[in-house]
Biopython code that builds the backbone (N, CA, C, O; Angstrom):
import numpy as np
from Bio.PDB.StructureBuilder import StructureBuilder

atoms = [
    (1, "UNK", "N", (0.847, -1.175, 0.000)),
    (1, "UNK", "CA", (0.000, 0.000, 0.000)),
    (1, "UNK", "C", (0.893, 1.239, 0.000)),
    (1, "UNK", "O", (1.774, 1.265, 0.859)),
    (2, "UNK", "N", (0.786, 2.291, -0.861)),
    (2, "UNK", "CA", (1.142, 3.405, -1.057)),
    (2, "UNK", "C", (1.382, 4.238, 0.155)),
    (2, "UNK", "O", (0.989, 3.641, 1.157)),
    (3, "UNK", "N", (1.949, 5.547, 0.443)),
    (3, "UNK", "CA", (1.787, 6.283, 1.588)),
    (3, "UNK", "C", (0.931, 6.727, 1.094)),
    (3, "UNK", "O", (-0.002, 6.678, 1.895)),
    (4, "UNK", "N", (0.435, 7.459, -0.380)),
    (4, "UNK", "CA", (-1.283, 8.233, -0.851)),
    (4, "UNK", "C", (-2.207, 7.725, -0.317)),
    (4, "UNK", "O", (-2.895, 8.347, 0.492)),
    (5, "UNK", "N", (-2.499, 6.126, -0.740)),
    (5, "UNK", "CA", (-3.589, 5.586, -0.111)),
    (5, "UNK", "C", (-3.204, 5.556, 0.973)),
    (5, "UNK", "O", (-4.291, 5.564, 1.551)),
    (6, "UNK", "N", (-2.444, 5.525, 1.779)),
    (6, "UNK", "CA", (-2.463, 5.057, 2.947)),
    (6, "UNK", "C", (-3.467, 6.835, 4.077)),
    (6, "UNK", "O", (-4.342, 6.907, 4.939)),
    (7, "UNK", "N", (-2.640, 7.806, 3.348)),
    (7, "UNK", "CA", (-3.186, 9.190, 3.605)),
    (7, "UNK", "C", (-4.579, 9.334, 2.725)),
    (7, "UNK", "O", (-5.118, 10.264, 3.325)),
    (8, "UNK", "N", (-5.248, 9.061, 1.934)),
    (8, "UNK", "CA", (-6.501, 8.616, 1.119)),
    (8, "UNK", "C", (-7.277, 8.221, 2.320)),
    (8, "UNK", "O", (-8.096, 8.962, 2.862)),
    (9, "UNK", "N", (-6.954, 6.901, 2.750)),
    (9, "UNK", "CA", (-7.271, 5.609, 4.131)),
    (9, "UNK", "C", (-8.097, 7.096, 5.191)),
    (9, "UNK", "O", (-9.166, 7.705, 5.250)),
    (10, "UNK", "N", (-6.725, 7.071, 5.872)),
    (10, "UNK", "CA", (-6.552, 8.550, 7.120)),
    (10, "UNK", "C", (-8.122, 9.497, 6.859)),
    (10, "UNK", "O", (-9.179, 9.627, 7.476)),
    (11, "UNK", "N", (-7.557, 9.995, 5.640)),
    (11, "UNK", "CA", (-8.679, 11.164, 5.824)),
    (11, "UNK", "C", (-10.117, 10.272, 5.331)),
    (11, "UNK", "O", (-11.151, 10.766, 5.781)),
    (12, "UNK", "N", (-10.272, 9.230, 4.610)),
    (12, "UNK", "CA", (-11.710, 8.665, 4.592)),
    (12, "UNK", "C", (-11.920, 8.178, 6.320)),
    (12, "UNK", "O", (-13.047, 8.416, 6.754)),
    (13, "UNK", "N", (-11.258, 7.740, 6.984)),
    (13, "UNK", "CA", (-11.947, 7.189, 8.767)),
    (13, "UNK", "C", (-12.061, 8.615, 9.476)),
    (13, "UNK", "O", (-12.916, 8.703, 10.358)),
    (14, "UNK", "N", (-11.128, 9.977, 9.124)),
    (14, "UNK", "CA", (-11.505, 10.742, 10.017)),
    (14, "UNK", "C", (-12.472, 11.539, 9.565)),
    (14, "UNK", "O", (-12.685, 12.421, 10.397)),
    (15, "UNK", "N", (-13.098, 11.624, 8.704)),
    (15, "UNK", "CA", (-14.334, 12.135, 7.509)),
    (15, "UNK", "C", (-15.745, 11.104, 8.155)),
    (15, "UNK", "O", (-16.808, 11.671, 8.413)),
    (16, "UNK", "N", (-15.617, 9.829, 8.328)),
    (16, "UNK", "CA", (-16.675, 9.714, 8.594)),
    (16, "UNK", "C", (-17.467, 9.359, 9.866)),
    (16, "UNK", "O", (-16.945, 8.778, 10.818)),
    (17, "UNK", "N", (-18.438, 9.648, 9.838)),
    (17, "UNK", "CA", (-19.654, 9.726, 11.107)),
    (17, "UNK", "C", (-20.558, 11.157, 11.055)),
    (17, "UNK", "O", (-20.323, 12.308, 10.688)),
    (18, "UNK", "N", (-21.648, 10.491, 11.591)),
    (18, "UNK", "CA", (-22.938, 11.750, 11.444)),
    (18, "UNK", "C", (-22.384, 13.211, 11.152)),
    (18, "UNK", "O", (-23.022, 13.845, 10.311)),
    (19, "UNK", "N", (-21.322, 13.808, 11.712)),
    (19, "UNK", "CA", (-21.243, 15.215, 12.149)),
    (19, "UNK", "C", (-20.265, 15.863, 11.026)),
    (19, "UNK", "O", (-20.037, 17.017, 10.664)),
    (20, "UNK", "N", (-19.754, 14.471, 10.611)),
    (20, "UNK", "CA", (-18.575, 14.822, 9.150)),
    (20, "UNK", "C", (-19.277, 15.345, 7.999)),
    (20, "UNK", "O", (-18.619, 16.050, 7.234)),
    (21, "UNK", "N", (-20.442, 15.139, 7.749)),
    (21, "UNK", "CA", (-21.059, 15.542, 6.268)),
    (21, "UNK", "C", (-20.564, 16.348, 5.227)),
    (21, "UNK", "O", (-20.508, 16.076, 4.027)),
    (22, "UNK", "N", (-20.034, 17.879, 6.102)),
    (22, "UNK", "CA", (-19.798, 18.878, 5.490)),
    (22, "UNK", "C", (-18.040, 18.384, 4.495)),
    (22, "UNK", "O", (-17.607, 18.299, 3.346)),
    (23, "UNK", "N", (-17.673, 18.224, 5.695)),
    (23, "UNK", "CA", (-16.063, 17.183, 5.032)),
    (23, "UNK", "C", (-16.353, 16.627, 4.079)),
    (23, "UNK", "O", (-16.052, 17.086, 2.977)),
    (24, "UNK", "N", (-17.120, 15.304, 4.245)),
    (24, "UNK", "CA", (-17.353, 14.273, 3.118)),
    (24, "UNK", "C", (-17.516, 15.025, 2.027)),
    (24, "UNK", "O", (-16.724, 14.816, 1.108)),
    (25, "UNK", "N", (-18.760, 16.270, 1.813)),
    (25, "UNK", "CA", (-19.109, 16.443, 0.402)),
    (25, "UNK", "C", (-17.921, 17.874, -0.137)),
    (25, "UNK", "O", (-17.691, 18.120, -1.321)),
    (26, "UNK", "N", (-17.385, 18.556, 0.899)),
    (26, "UNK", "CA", (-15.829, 19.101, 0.514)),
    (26, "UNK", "C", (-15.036, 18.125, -0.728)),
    (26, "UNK", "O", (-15.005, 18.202, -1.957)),
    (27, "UNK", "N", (-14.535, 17.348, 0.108)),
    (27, "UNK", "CA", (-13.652, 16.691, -0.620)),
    (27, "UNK", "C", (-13.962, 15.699, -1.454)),
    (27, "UNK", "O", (-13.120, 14.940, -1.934)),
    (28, "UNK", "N", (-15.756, 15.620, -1.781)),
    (28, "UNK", "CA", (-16.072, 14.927, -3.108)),
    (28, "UNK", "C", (-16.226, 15.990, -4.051)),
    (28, "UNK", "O", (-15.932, 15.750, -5.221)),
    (29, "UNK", "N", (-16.676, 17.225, -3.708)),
    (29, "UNK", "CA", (-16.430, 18.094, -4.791)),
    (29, "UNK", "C", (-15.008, 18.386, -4.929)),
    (29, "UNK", "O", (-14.889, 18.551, -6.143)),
    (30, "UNK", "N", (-13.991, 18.529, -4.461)),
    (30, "UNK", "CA", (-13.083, 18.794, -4.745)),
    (30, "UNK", "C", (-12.211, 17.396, -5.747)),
    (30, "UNK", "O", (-11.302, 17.636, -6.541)),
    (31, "UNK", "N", (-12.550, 16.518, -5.568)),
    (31, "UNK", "CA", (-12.013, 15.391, -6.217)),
    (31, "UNK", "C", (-12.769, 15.445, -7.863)),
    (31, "UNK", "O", (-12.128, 15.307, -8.905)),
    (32, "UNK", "N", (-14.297, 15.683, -7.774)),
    (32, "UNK", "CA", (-14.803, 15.488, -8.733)),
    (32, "UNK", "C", (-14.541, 16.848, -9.782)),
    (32, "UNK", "O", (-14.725, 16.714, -10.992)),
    (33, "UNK", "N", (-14.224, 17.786, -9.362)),
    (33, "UNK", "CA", (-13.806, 18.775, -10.055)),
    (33, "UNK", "C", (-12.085, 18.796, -10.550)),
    (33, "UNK", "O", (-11.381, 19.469, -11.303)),
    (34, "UNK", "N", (-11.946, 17.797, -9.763)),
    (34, "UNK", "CA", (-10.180, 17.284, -10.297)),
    (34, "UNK", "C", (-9.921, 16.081, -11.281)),
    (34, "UNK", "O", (-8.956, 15.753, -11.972)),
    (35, "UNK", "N", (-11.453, 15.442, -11.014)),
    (35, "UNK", "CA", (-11.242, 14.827, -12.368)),
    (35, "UNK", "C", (-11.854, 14.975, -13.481)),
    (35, "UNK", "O", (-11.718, 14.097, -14.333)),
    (36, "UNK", "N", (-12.648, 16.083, -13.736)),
    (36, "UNK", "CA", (-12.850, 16.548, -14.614)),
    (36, "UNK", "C", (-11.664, 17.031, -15.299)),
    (36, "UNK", "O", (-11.501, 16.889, -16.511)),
    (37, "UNK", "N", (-11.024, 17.470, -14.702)),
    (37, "UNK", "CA", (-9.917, 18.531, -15.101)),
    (37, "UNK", "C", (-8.954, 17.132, -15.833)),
    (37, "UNK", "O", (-8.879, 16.846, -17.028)),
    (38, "UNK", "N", (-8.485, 16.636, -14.997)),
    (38, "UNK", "CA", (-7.506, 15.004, -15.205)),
    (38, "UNK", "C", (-7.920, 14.792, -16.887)),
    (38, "UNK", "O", (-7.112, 14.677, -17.808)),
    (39, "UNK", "N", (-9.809, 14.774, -17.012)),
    (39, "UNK", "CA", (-9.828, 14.162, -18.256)),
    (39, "UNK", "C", (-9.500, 15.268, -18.811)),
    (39, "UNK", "O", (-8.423, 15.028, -19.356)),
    (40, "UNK", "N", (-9.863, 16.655, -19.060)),
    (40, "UNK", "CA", (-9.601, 17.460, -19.969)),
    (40, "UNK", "C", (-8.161, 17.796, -20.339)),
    (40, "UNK", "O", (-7.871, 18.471, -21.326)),
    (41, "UNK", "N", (-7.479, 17.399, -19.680)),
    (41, "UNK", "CA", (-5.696, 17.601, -19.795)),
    (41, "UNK", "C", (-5.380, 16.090, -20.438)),
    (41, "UNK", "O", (-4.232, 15.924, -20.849)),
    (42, "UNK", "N", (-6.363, 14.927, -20.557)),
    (42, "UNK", "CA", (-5.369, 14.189, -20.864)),
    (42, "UNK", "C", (-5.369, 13.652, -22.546)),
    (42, "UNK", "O", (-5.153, 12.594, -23.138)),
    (43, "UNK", "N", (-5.748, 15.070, -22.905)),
    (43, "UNK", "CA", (-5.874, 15.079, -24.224)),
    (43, "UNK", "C", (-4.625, 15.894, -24.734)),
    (43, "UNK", "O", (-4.376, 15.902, -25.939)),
    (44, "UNK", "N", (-3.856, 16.563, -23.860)),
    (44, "UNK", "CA", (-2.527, 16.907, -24.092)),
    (44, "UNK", "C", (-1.944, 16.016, -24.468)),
    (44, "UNK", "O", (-2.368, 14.865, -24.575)),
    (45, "UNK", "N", (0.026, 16.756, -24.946)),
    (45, "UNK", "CA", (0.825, 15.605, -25.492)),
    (45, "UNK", "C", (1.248, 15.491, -23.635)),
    (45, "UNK", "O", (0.977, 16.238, -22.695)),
    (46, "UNK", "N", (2.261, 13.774, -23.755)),
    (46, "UNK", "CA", (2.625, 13.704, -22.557)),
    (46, "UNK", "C", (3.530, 14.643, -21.613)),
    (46, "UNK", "O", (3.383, 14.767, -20.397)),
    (47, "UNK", "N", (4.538, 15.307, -22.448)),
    (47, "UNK", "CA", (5.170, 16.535, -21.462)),
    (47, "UNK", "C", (4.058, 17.529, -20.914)),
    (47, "UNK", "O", (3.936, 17.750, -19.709)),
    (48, "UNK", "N", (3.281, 18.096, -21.858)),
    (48, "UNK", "CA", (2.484, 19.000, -21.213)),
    (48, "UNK", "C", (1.653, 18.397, -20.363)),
    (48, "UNK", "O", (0.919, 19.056, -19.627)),
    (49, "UNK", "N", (1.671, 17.203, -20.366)),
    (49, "UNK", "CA", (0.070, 16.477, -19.312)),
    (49, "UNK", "C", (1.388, 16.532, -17.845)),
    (49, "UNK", "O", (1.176, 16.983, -16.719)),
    (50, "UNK", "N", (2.314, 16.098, -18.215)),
    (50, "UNK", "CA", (2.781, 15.761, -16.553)),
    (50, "UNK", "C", (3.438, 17.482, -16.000)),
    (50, "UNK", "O", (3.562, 17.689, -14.793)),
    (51, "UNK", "N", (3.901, 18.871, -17.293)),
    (51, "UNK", "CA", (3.547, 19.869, -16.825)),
    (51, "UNK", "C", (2.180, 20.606, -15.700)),
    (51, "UNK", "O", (2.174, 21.459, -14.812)),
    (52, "UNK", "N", (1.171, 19.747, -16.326)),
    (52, "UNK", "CA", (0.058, 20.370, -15.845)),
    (52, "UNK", "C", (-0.414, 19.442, -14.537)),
    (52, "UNK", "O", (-1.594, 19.632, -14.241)),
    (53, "UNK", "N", (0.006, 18.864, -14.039)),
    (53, "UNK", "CA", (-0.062, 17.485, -13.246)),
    (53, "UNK", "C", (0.610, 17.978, -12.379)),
    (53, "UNK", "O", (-0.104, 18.109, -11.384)),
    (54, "UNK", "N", (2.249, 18.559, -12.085)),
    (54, "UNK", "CA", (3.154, 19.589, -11.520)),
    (54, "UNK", "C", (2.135, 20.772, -11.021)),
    (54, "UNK", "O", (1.757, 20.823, -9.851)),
    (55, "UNK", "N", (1.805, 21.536, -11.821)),
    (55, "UNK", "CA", (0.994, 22.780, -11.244)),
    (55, "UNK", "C", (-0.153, 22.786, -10.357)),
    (55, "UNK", "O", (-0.472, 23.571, -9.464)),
    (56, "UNK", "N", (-1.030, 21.104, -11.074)),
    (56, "UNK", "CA", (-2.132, 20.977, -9.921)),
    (56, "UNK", "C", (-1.611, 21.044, -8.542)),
    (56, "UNK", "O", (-1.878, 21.693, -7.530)),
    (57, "UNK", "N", (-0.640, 19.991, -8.933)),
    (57, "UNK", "CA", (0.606, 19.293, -7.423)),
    (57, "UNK", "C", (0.364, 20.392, -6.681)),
    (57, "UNK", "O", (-0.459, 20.553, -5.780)),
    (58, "UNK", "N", (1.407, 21.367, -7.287)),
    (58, "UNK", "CA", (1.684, 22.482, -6.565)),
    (58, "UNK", "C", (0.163, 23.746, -5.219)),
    (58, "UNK", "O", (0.104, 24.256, -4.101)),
    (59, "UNK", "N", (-0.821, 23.541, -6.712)),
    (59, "UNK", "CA", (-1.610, 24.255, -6.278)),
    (59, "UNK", "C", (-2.590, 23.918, -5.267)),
    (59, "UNK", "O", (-3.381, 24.718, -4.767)),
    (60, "UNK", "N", (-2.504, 22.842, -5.030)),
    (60, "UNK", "CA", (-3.395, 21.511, -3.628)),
    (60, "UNK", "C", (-2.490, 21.493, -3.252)),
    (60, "UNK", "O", (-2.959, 21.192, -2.154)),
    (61, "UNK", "N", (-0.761, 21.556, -2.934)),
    (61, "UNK", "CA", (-0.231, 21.251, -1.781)),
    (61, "UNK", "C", (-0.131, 22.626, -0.757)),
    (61, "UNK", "O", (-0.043, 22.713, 0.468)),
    (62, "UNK", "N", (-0.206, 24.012, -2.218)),
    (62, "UNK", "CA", (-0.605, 25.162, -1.462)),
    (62, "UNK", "C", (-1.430, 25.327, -0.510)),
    (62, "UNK", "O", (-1.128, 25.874, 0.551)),
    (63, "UNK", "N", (-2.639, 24.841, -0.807)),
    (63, "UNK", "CA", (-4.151, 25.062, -0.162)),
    (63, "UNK", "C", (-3.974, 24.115, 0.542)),
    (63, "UNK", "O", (-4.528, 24.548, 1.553)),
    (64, "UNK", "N", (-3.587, 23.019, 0.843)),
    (64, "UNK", "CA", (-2.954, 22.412, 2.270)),
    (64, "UNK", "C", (-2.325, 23.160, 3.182)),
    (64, "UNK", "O", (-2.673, 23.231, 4.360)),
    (65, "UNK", "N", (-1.282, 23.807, 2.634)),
    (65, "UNK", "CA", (-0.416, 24.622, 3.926)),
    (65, "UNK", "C", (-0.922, 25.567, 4.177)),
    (65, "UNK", "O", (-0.709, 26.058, 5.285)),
    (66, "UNK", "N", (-1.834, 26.237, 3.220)),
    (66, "UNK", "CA", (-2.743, 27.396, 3.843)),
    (66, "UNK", "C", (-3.592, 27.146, 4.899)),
    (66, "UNK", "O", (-3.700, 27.883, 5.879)),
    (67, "UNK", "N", (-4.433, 25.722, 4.649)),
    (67, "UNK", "CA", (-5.217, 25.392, 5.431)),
    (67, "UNK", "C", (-4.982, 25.192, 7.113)),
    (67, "UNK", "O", (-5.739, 25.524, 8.024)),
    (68, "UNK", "N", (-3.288, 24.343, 7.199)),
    (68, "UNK", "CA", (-2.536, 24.614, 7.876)),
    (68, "UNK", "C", (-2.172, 25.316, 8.783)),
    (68, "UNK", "O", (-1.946, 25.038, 9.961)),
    (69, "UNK", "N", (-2.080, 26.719, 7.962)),
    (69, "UNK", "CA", (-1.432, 28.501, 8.448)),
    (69, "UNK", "C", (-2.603, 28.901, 9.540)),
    (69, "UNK", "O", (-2.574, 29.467, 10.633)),
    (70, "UNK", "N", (-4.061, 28.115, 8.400)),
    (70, "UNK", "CA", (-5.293, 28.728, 9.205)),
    (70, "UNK", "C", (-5.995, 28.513, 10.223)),
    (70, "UNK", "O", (-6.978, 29.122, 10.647)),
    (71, "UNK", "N", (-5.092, 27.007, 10.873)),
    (71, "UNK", "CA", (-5.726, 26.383, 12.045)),
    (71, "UNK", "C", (-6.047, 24.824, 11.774)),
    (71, "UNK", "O", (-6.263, 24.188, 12.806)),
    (72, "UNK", "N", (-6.081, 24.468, 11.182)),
    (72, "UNK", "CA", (-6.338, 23.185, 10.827)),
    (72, "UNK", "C", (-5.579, 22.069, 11.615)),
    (72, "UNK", "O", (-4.355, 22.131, 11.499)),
    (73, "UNK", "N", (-6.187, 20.819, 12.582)),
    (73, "UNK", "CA", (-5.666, 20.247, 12.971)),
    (73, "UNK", "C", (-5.698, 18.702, 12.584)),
    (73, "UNK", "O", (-5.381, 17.739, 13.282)),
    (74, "UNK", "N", (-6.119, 18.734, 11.419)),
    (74, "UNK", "CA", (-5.946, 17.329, 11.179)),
    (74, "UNK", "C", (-6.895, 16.761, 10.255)),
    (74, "UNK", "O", (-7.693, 17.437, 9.607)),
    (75, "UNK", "N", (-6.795, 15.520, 10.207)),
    (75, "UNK", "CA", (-7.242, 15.043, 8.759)),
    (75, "UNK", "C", (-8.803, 15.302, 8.336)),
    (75, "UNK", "O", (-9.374, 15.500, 7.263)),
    (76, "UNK", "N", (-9.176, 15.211, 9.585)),
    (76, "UNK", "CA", (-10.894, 15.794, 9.600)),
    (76, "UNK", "C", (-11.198, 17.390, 9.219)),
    (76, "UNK", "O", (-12.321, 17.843, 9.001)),
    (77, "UNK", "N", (-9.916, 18.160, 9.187)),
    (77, "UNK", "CA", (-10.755, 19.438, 8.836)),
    (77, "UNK", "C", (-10.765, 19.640, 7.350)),
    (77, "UNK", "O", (-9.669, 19.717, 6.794)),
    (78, "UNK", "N", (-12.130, 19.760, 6.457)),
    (78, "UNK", "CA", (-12.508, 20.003, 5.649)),
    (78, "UNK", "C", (-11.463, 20.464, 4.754)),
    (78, "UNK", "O", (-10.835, 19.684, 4.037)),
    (79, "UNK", "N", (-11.223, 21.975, 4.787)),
    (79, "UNK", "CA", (-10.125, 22.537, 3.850)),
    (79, "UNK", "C", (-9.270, 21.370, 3.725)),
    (79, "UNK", "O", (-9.521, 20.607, 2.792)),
    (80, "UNK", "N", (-7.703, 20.929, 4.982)),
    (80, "UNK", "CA", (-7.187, 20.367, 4.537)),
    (80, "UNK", "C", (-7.402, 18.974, 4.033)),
    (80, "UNK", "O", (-6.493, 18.440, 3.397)),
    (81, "UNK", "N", (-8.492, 18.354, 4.253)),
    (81, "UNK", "CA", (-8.244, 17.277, 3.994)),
    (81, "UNK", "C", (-8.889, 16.930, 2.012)),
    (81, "UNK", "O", (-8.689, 15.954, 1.290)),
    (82, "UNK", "N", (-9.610, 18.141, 1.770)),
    (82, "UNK", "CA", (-10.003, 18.005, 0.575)),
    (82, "UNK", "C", (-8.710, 18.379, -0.253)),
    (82, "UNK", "O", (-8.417, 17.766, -1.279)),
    (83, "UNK", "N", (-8.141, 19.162, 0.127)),
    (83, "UNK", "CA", (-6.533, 19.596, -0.240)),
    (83, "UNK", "C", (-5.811, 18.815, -0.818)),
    (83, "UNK", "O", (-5.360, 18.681, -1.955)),
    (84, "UNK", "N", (-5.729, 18.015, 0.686)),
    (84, "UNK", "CA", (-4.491, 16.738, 0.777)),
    (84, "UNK", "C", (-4.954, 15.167, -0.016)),
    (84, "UNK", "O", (-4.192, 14.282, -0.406)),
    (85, "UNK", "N", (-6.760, 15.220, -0.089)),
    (85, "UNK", "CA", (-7.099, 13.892, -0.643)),
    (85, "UNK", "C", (-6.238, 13.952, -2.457)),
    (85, "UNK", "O", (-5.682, 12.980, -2.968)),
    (86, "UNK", "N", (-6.405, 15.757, -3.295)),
    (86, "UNK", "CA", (-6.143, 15.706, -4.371)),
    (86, "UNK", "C", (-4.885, 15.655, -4.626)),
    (86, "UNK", "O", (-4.397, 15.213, -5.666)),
    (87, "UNK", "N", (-4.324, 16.078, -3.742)),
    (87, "UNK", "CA", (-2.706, 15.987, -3.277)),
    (87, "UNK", "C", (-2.306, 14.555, -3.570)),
    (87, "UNK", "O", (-1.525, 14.020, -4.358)),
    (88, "UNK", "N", (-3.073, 14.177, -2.711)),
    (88, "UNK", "CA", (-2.448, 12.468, -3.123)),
    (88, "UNK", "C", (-2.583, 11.942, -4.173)),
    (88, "UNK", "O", (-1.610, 11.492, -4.776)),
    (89, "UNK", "N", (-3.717, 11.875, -4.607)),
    (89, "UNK", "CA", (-4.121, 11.921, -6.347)),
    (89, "UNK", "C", (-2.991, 11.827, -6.440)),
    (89, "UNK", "O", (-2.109, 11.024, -6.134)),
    (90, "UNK", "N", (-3.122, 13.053, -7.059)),
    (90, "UNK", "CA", (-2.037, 13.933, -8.498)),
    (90, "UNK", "C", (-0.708, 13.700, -7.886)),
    (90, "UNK", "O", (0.128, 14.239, -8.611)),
    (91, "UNK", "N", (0.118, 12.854, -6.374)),
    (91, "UNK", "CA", (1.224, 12.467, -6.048)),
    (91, "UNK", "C", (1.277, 11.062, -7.025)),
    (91, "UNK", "O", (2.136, 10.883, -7.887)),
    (92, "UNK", "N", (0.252, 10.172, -6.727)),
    (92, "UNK", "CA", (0.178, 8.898, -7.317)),
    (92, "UNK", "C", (0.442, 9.260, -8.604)),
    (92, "UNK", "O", (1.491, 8.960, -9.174)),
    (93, "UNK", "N", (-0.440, 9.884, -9.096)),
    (93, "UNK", "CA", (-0.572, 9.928, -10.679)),
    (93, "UNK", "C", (0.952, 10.432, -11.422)),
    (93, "UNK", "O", (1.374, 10.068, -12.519)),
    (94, "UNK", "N", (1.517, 11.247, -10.582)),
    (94, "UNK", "CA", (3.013, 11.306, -10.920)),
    (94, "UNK", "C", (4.207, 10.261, -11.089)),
    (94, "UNK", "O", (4.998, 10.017, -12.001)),
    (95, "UNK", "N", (3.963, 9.695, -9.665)),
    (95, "UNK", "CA", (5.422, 8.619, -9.601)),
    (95, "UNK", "C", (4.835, 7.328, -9.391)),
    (95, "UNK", "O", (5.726, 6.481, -9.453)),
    (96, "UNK", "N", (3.252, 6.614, -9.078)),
    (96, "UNK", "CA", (3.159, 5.325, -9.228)),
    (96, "UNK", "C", (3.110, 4.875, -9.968)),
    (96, "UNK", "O", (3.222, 5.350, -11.098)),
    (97, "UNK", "N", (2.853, 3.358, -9.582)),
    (97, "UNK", "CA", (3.053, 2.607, -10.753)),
    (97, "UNK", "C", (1.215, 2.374, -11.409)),
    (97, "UNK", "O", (0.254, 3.006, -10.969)),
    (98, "UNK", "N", (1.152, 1.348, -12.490)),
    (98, "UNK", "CA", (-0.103, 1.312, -12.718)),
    (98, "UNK", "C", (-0.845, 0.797, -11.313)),
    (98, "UNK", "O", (-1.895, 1.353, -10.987)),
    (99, "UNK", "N", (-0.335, -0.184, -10.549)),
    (99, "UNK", "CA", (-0.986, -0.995, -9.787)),
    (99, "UNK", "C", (-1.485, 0.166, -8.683)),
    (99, "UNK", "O", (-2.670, 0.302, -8.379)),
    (100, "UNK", "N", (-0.669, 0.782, -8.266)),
    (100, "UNK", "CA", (-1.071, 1.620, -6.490)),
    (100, "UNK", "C", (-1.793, 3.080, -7.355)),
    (100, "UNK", "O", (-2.434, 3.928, -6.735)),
    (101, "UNK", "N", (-1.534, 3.156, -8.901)),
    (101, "UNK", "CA", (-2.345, 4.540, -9.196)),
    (101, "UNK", "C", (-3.882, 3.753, -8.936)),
    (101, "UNK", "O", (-4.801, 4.366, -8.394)),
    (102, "UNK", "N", (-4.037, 2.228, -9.424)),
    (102, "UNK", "CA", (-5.522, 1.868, -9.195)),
    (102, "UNK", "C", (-5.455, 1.968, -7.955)),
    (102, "UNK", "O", (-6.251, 2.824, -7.569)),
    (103, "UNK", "N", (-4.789, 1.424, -6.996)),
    (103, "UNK", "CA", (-5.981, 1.227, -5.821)),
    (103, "UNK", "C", (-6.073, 2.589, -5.538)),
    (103, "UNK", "O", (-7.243, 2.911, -5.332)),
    (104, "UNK", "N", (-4.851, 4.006, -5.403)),
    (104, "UNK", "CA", (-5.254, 4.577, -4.886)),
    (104, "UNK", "C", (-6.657, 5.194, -5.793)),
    (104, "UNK", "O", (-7.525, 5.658, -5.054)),
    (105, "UNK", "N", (-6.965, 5.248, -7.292)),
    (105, "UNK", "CA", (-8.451, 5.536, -7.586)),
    (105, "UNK", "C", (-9.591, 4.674, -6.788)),
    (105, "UNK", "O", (-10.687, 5.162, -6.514)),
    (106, "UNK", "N", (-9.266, 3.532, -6.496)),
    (106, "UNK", "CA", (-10.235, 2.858, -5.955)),
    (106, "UNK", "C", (-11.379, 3.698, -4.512)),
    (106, "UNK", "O", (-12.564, 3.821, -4.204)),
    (107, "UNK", "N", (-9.537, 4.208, -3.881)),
    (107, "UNK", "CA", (-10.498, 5.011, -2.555)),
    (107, "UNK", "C", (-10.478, 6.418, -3.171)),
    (107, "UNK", "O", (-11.285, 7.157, -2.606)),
    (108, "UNK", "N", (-9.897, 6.910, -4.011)),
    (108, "UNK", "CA", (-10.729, 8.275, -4.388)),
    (108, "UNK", "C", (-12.469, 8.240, -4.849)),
    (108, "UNK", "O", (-13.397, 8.877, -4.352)),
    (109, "UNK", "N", (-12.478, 7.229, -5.994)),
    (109, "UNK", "CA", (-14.260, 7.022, -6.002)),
    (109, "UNK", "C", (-14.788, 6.657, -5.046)),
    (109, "UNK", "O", (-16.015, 6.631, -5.143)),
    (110, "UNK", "N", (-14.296, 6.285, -3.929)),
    (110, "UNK", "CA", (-15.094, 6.062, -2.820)),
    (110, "UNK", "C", (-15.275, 7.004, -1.819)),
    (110, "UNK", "O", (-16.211, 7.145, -1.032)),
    (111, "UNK", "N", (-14.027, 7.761, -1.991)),
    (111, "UNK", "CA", (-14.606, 9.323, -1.344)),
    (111, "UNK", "C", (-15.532, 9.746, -2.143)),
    (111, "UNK", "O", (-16.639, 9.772, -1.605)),
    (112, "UNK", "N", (-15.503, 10.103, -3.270)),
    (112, "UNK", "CA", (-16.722, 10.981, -3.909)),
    (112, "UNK", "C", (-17.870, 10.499, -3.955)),
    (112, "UNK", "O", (-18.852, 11.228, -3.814)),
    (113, "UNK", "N", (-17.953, 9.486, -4.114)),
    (113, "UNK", "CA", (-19.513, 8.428, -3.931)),
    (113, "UNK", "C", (-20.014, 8.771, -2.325)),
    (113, "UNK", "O", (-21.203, 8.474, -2.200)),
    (114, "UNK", "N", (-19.361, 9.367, -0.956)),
    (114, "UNK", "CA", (-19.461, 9.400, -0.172)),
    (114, "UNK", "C", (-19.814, 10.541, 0.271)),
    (114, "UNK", "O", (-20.300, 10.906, 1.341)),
    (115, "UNK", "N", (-19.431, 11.213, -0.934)),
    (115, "UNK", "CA", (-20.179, 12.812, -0.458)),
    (115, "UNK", "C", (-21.313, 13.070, -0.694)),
    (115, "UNK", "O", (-21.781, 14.158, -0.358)),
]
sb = StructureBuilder()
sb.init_structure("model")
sb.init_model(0)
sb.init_chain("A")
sb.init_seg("    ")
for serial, (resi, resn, name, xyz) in enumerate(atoms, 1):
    if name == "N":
        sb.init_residue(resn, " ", resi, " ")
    sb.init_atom(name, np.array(xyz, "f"), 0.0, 1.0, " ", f" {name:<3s}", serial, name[0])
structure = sb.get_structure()
């Protein structure tokens, strides 16, 4: 198992129960609006797809540390953890292999199905 999924794992157990809702559907919109994006880039050639794959990186690991700056203590708070779920994504989608990019999609659709 990946450290993504393994941080994927993390923030799906601290996301759920009655009072999480707002979390859950955070970070299914935030996933589902990342893969929209995933498909529309992957009609690029391959340098520009893993260019643009870099910038997402960048721009969810931002809004993590912002979230961070702003008080955030952990995998349950909304901001970061919708942050850090795409974070992991777009980590996998960089340096895994085929096998751990599936599972980790496996628990990304299962976050978004959950929101």
């Amino acid at each position: 198992m990946s450290f993504n999924e393994q941080e994927l794992i993390a923030i799906k157990h601290a996301t759920s129960g009655f009072f999480k809702g707002g979390a859950r559907r955070q970070i299914a919109q935030s996933l589902q609006k990342l893969a929209a994006y995933l498909e529309h880039i992957k009609s690029t050639q391959q340098q520009d797809h893993h260019q643009e794959l870099l910038k997402l990186l960048n721009s969810f690991t931002e809004m993590r540390q912002e979230a961070l700056r702003r008080g955030a203590k952990g995998y349950s708070d909304p901001n970061w953890a919708s942050a850090a779920a795409c974070e992991s994504w777009l980590q996998e989608l960089l340096g895994g292999d085929e096998k751990s990019v599936q599972d980790v999609e496996i628990v990304v659709l299962d976050l978004i199905e959950r929101g």
